[in-house]
C-alpha positions in Angstrom: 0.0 0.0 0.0 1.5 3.2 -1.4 1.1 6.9 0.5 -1.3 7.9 -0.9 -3.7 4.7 -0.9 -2.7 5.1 2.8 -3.6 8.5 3.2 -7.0 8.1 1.2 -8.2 5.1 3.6 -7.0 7.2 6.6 -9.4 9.9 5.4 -12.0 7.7 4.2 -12.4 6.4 7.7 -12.5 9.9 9.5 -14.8 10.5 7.3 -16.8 7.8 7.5 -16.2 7.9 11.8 -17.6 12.1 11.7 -20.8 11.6 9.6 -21.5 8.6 11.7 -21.2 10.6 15.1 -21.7 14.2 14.3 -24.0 14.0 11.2 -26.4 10.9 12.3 -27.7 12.6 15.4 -28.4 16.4 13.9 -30.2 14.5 10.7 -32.8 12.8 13.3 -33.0 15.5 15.3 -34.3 17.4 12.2 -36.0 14.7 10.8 -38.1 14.5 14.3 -38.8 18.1 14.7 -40.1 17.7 11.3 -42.2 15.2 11.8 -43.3 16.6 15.0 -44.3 19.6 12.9 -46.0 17.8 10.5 -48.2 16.0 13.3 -48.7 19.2 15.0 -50.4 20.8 12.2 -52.6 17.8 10.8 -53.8 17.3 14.9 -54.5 20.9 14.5 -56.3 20.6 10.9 -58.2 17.8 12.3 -59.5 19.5 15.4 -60.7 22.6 13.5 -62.0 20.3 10.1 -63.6 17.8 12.2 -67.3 19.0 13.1 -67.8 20.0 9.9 -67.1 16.8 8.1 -69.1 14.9 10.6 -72.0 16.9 10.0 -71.5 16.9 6.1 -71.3 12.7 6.4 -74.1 12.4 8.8 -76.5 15.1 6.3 -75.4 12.7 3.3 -76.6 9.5 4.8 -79.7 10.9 6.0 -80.4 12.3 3.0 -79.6 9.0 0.9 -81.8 7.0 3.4 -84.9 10.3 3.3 -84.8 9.8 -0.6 -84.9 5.7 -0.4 -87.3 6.0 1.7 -89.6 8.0 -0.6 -88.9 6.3 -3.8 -90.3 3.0 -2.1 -93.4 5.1 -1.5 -93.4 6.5 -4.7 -92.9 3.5 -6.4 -96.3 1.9 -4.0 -98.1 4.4 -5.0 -97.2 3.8 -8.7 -97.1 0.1 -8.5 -101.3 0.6 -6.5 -102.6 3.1 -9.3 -100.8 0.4 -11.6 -103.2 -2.2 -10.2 -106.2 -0.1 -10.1 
């Protein structure tokens, strides 16, 4: 193994040694606080966006069952006059 070849592993192993210990821990640091961001705001969204979806869903499905509910009828009346 010449110098250099030396020299290059030498480096390559610092190297690899400070991105392991100095680099590592800031990058999940900043990944965390991002993600804790991220939850933050859609805990947030949720809170505030909440009711109203509920109330949207709950309208829809009473509104579906209202309008099955009056086609049967409908279609009894119909299918009576149909008889008569």
């Amino acid at each position: 193994m010449n110098k250099e070849d030396k020299f290059q592993y030498q480096l390559g192993y610092i190297l690899t040694f400070l991105v392991s210990v100095l680099l590592t821990p800031l990058y999940a640091v900043v990944i965390t606080f991002i993600r804790g961001l991220v939850f933050i705001w859609e805990l947030i969204a949720d809170i505030i966006t909440f009711a109203p979806k509920a109330v949207y869903e709950y309208d829809k499905v009473w509104q579906r069952k209202y309008w099955d509910k009056e086609v049967d009828r409908i279609n009894k009346l119909f299918d009576k006059n149909k008889k008569n």
